[in-house]
N, C-alpha and C positions, 0 to 999 in steps of 0.2 A: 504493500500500500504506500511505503512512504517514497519505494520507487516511481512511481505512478503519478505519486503527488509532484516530485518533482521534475517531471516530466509536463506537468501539463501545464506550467505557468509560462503565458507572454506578457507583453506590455499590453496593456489593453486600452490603455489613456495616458495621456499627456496635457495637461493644464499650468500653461505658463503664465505667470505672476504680472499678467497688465492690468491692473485694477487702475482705482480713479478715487479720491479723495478731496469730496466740496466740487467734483465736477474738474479735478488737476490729477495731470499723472501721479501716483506716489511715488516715493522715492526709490522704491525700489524697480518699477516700470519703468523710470527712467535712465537709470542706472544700466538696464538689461538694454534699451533701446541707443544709448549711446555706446556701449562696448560692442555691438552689433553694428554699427555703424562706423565706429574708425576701424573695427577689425581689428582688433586688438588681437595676442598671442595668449594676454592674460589676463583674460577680460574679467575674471571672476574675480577680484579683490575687493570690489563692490558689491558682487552678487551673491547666491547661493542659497541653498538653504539649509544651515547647519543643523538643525535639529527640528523633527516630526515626531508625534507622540498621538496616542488615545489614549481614550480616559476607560476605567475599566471595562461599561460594557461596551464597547466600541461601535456608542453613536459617535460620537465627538471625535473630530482629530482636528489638533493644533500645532500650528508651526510659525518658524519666525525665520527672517532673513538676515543678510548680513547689514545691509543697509536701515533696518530698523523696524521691517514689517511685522504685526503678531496677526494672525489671520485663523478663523475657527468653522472649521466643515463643519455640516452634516455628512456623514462617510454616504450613508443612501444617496441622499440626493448626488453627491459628487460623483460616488459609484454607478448609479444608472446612468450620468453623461457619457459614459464609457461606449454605449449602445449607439450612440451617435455616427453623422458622419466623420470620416475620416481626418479630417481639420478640425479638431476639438481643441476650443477654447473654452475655461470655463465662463460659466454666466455670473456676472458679478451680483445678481438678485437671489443669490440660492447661497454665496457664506454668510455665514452668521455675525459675523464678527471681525473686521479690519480695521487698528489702529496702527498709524506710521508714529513711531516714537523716535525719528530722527536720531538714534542711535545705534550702534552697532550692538543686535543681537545675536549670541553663537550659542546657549540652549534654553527648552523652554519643555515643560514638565508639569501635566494636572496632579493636583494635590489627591493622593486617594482618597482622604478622612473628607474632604469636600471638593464635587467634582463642579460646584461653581468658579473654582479657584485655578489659575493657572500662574507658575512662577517662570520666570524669565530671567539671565543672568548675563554677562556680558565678561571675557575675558581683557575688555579696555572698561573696566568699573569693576568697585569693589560694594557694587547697591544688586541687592536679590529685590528684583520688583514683583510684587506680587496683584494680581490682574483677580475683578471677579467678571465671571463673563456673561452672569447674568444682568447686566444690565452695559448698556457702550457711554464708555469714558475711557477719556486716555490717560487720565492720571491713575496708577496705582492705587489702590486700596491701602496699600501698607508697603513700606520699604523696607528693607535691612542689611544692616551694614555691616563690615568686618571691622574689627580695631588697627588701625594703623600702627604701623612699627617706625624703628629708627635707628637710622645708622650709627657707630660709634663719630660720624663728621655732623649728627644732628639732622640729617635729611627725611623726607617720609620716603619710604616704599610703599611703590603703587601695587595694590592689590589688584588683579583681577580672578575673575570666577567663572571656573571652566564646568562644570559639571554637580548637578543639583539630584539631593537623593531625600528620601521622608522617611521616617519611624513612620508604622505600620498600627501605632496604638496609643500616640500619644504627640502632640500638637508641635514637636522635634523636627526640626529644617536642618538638614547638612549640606556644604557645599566647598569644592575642592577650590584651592586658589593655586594664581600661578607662584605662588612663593614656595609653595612643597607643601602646603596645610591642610586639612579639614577646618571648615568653622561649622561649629553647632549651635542650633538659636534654637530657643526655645518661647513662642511666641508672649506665652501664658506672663514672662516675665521682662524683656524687653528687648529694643533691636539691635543690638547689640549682643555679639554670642558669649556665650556662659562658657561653652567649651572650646578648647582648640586642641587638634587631634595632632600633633607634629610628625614627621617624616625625618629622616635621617641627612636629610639634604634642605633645609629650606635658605634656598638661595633665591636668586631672579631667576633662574637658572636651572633648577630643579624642582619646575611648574609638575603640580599633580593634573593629568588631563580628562579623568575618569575616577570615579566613585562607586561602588557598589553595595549595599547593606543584606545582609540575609534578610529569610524571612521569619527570622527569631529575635531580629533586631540584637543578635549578642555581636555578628563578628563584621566588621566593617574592612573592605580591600579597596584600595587607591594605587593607581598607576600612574607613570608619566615620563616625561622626559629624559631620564637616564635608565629607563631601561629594569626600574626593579617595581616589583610586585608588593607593596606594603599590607600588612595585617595587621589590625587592632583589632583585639580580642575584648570586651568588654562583658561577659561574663559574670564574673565572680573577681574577688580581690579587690583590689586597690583602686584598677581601674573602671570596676563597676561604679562604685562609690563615689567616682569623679563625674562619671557621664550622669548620674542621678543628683548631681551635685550643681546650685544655682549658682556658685562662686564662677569666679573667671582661672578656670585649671589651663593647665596645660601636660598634655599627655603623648609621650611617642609611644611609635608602635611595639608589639612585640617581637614581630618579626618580619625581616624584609628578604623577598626573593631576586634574586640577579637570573633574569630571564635567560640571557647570553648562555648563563654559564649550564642552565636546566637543558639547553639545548645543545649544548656539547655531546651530552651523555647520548645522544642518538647516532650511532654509530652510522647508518646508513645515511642521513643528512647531514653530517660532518663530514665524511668521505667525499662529501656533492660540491658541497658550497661553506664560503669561508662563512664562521660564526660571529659575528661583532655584537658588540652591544647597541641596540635601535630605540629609537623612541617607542613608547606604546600608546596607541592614541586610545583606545578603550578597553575596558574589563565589563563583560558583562554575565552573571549564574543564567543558566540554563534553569528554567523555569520546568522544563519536565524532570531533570535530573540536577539537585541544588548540590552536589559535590563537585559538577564540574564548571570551571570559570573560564572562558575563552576571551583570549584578546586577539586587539588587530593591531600588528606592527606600521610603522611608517613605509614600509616600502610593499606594504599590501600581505605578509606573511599572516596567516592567522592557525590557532590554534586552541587547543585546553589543554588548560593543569587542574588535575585531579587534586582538591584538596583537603584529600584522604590523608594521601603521601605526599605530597609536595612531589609531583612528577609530571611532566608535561606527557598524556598519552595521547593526542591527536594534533595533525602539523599540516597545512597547506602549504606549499610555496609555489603562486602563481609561476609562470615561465619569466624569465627575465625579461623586463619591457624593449629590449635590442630587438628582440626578436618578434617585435609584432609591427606588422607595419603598419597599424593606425593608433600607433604610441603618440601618446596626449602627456605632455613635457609636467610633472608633476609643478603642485600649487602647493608651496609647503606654509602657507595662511590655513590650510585646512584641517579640521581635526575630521579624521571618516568615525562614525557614528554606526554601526554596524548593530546586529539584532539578531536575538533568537527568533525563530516562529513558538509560537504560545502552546501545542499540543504536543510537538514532537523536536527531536534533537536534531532539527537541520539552522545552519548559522548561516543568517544573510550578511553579504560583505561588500561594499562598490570597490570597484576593481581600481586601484591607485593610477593604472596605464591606458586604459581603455570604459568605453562607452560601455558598462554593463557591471553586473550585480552576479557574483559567487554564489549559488546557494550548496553550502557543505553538509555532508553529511558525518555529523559528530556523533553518531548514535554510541554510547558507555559502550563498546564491546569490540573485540579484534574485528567483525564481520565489517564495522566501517571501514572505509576504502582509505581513509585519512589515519587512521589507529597506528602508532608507529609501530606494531606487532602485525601488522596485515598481510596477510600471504593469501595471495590469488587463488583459489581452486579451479583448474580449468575444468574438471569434470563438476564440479559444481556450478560453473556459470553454465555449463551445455546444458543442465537439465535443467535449470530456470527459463535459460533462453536471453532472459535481461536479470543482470546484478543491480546492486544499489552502487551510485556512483555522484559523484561531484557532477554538478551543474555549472554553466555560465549561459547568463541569457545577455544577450546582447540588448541596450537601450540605445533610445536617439540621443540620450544626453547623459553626460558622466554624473556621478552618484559620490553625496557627500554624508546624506544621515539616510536610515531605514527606521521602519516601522509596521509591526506583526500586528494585523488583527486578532484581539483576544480571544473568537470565537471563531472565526471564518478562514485564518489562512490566507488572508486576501494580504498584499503586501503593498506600501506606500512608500514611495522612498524619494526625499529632496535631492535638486541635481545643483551641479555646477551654477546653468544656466537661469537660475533660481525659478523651476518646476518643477509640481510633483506628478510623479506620475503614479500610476496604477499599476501593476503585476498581480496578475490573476489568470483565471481559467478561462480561455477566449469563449464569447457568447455567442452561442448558437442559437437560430428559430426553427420553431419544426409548426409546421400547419397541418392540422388535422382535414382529415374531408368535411367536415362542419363547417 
């Protein structure tokens, strides 16, 4: 089945971001129609759309661009455009919700505990804006800000904030900044965070670009820029005490992974290709199986580490971008934003080199084609006829963030060109003799 499944997704829509605001391009329509127009090489520094998200039952999907837009489907209604003609644009009387906040927005995240709520963050700001969406205004409901620091010369460091995560049972905001931190806010007491989760590097320099909390809300993993895997443990002990704790703490991890080095130990992809240490642009738990944690590398590698044993059992390494010849010179402004699907162990990825979307198949067990233990059965593919295998679906536009229907499997994922499009099951009619 889960062969099957992956097999039968195309693009099925494309809806590019020209809206209109008071009856004027917004900023970010404008932005897409001038880089279109000088022809640019990089035209994407203004554009994009870094982060797409549903809210749990997945009516709702919101997204934000780079230029400043926060924008909120109805997934239905945007989903039946899909049946349309062949030139789909979407209809700007069917979203719900478009403000241009004349800032640069890179993720944006419904609050589960309230799904009127949506937070937004900016890695050029150290302000978590938080949006309700039942009602249109472009002021934020509520702000929240990090504590600034200061150099031993007396200067401030700029904070910005890459990646925004919730506590599951309790009014608890977390969000990664580029200094190497966690900040924890706790609304119930003020905006300003109670905690700070520290990393073994907080430099300018050793930005965390990705956050992820279980769904026990005990154990919290952060990734970024140099390439290690951080843990905080907050369980029991000392460090329990802090995160329950309204003071202003501050707490490192318990334990930090060096990715580089987890990847050494695979003999057959060491033999292949030189090992370095790379940035990690995301850590995300697999939602069918919460022991395995997959991230996606900077040059498009993606994988899991089992974090049973701290051991990376599944590895992708696209083909080297030389060798394709409709290699798209990478855009290193972008964090790719990559995604479980919600029922089953397949990992959506946009491809760093090329116009399209990975769909991997990480299923817990050697039988994945990715498992670094995988050995091919030829007499076992013959009596299938078809194996389980890695996908690449080819799109009209290169891919920055992804997003799993909770229910459905339907997939939404922001591009370069700041559109989202659709991946799904292409739609068929069939007419009865009635």
């Amino acid at each position: 089945m889960m062969d099957l499944l992956i097999r039968s997704y195309s693009e099925v829509g494309a809806f590019p971001h020209l809206y209109h605001v008071d009856g004027v391009q917004c900023q970010s329509h404008m932005n897409r129609i001038v880089s279109e127009a000088n022809g640019d090489l990089h035209p994407f520094r203004k554009q994009g759309i870094p982060s797409v998200d549903f809210d749990n039952k997945g009516i709702y999907l919101v997204s934000v661009t780079k230029s400043g837009c926060l924008t909120v489907h109805d997934f239905e209604a945007l989903y039946c455009q899909t049946q349309e003609l062949t030139c789909l644009k979407e209809c700007e009387s069917k979203h719900l919700l478009h403000l241009s906040q004349n800032r640069q927005l890179d993720t944006v995240r419904w609050n589960p505990l309230n799904q009127d709520e949506v937070v937004c963050a900016s890695v050029k700001s150290n302000e978590l804006l938080i949006f309700d969406v039942g009602y249109v205004s472009s002021e934020p409901v509520e702000v929240l800000r990090t504590r600034q620091t200061t150099t031993v010369h007396g200067s401030r460091i700029h904070k910005g904030l890459s990646d925004i995560a919730f506590t599951s049972n309790d009014s608890r905001i977390l969000a990664s900044d580029t200094n190497g931190a966690i900040n924890v806010w706790d609304r119930r007491v003020k905006a300003l965070p109670c905690l700070e989760l520290t990393s073994n590097s907080c430099t300018s320099s050793g930005a965390l670009n990705s956050i992820e909390l279980n769904a026990e809300n005990q154990i919290i993993f952060g990734a970024g820029k140099h390439g290690l895997v951080y843990v905080w443990d907050i369980r029991g002990g000392r460090a329990s005490a802090t995160f329950q704790s309204h003071r202003e703490v501050v707490h490192p991890p318990v334990t930090s992974l060096k990715l580089a080095t987890m990847l050494e130990k695979i003999g057959s992809l060491k033999a292949q290709a030189d090992i370095v240490p790379k940035e990690i642009h995301s850590v995300d738990l697999n939602p069918s199986c919460p022991y395995q944690l997959a991230f996606h590398l900077d040059d498009g590698w993606s994988g899991v580490l089992d974090m049973n044993n701290f051991e990376v059992t599944h590895i992708h390494c696209p083909p080297p971008a030389w060798l394709n010849d409709s290699y798209i010179p990478a855009d290193l402004s972008y964090l790719r934003k990559p995604s479980w699907l919600s029922t089953c162990s397949i990992y959506l990825a946009g491809s760093s080199s090329d116009c399209g979307i990975h769909l991997l198949d990480f299923y817990p067990s050697t039988s994945s084609p990715s498992h670094v233990d995988y050995k091919e059965d030829r007499n076992e593919i013959s009596m299938r006829n078809q194996n389980n295998q890695n996908r690449f679906i080819p799109l009209s536009e290169g891919v920055i963030s992804c997003a799993a229907h909770p229910l459905y499997n339907a997939i939404v994922v922001g591009t370069k060109q700041t559109s989202l499009l659709v991946i799904s099951q292409g739609h068929e009619s069939y007419r009865g003799e009635d």
